[in-house]
DOLUM-253483 format. One record per residue (C-alpha): residue in one letter; x, y, z. Coordinates in nm, 2 decimals, m for minus. Example, Ala and Ser with C-alpha at 12.3 -4.5 7.8 and 13.67 -1.06 7.14 Angstrom:
BEGIN
["a"; [1.23; m0.45; 0.78]]
["s"; [1.37; m0.11; 0.71]]
//
This chain:
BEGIN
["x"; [m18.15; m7.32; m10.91]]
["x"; [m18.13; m7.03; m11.08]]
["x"; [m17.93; m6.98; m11.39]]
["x"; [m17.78; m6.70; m11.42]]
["x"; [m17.58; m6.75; m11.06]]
["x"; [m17.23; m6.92; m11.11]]
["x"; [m17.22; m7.27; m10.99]]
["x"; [m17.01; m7.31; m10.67]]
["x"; [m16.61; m7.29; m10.67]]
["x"; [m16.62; m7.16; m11.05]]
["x"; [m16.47; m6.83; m10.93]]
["x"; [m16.75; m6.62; m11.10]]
["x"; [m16.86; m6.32; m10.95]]
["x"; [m17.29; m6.24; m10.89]]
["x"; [m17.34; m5.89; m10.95]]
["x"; [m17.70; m5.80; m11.01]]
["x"; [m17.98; m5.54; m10.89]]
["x"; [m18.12; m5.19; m10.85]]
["x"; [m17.79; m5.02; m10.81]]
["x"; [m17.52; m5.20; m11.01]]
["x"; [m17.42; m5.09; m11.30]]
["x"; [m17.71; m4.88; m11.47]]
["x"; [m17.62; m4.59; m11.66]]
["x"; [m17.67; m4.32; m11.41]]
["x"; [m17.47; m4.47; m11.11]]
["x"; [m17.20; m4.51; m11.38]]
["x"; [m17.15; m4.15; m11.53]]
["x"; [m17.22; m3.98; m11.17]]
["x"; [m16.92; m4.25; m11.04]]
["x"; [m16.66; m4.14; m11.37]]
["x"; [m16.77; m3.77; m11.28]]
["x"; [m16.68; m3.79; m10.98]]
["x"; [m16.36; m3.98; m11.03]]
["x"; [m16.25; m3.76; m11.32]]
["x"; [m16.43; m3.40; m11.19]]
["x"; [m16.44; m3.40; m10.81]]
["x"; [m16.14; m3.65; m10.72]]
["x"; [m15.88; m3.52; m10.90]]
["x"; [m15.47; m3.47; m10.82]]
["x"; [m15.53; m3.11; m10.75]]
["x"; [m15.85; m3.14; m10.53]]
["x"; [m15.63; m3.37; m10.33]]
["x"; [m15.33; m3.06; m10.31]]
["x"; [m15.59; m2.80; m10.20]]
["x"; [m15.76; m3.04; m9.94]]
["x"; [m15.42; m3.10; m9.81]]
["x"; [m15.34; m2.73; m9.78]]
["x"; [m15.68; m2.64; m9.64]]
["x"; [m15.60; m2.92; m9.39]]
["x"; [m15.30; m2.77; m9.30]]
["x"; [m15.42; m2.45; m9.25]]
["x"; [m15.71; m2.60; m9.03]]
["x"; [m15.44; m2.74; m8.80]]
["x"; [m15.25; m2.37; m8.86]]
["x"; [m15.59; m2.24; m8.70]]
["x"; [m15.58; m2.45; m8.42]]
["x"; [m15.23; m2.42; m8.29]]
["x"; [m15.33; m2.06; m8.32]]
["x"; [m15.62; m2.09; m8.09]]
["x"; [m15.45; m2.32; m7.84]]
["x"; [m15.15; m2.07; m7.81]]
["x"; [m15.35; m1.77; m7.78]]
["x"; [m15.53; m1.97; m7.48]]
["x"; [m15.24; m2.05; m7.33]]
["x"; [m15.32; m2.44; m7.39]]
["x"; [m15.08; m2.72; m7.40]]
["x"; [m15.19; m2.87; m7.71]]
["x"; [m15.09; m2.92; m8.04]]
["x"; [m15.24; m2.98; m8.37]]
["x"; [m15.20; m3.29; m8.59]]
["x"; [m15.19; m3.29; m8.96]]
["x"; [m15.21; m3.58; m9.16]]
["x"; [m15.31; m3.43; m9.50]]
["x"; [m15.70; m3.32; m9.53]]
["x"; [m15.73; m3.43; m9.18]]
["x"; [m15.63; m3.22; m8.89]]
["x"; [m15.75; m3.26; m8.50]]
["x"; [m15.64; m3.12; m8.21]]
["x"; [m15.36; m3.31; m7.95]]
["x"; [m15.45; m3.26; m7.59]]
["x"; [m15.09; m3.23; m7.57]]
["x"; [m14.79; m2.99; m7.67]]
["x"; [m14.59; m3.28; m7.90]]
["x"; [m14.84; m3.47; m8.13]]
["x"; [m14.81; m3.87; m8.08]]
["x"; [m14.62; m4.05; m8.27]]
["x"; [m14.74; m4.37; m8.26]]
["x"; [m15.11; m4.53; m8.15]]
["x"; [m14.91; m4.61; m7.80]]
["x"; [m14.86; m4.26; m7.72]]
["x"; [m15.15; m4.19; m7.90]]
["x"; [m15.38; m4.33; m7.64]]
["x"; [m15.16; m4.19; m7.36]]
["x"; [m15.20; m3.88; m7.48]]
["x"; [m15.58; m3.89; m7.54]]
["x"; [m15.90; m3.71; m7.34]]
["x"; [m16.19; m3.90; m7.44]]
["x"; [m16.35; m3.68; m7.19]]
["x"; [m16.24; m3.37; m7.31]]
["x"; [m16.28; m3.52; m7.69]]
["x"; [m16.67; m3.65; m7.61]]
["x"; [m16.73; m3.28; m7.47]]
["x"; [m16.60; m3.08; m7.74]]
["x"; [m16.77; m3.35; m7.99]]
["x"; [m17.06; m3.22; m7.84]]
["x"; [m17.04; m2.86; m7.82]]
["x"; [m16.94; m2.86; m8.18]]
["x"; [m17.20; m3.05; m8.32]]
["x"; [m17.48; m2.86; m8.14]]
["x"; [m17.33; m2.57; m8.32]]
["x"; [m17.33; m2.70; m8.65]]
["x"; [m16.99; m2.91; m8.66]]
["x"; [m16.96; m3.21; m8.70]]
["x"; [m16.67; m3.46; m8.63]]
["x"; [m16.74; m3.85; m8.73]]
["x"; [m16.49; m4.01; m8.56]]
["x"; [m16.38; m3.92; m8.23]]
["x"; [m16.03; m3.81; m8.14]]
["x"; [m15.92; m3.82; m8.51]]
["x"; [m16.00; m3.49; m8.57]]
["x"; [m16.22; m3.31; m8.91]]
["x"; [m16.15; m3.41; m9.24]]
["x"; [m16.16; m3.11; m9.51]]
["x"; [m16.36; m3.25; m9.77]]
["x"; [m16.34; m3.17; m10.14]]
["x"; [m16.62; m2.90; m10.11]]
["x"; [m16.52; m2.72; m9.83]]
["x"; [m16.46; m2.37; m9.82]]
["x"; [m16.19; m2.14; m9.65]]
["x"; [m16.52; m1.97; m9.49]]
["x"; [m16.61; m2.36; m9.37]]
["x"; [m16.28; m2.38; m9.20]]
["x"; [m16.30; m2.04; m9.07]]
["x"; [m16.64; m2.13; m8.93]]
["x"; [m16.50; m2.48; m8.81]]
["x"; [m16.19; m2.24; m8.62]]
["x"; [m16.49; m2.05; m8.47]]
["x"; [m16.69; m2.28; m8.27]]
["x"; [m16.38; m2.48; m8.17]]
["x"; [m16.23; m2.14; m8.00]]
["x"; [m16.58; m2.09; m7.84]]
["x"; [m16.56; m2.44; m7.71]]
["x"; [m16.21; m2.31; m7.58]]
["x"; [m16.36; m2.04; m7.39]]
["x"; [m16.62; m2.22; m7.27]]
["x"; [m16.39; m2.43; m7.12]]
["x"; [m16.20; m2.16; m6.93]]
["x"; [m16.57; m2.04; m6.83]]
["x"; [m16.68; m2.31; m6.67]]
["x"; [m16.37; m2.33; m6.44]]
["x"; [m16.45; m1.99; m6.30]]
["x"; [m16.82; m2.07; m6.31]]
//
């Protein structure tokens, strides 16, 4: 048995290898925590989130859309519905994973992409107001698209 591993029920913790705790992993992880994830980057990704979701009720309106954007701080997604849900019941009765896989799609083929479906992009720490204008852009596309393939 090896030595340095705590013997069973001692309540030690094994914490060893490659990438724990060497010096480099360490600064990047209080840079980031002390640089990067600070109180105010948090207040810009929330505004930047909000006008995301700005951009979006925008573009539904002006395609006469029933839907509505949500806004949960940095993360904003579009509702396939003119009221946002309010709970994970109305949520799902609300939802159009058809409609969500499909613009999923369109938007990742044109360089966007969301990670989880129906819960909309998150504005990350490095994004740009030109990223979210770009994000605004292909999502209106997808829009018309939509609206083109009905008369098509």
């Amino acid at each position: 048995e090896h030595e340095s591993w705590p013997e069973e029920g001692s309540g030690g913790l094994a914490l060893g290898g490659t990438l724990f705790g060497y010096p480099l992993a360490l600064a990047a992880t209080r840079a980031v925590l002390t640089e990067i994830l600070t109180p105010e980057a948090h207040v810009r990704t929330s505004e930047r989130g909000a006008r995301m979701a700005d951009g979006l009720d925008m573009i539904a309106q002006r395609n006469a859309l029933p839907w509505s954007a949500f806004r949960l701080y940095c993360r904003s997604g579009i509702c396939y519905s003119q009221t946002p849900p309010r709970n994970a019941a109305e949520a799902t009765e609300k939802a159009d994973f058809q409609l969500n896989r499909y613009q999923r799609l369109f938007m990742a083929n044109r360089g966007v992409w969301e990670a989880i479906p129906t819960s909309g992009a998150a504005v990350s720490f490095v994004m740009t107001d030109k990223d979210i204008a770009f994000y605004l852009e292909v999502f209106e596309r997808m829009v018309k698209s939509l609206g083109q393939s009905r008369r098509d």
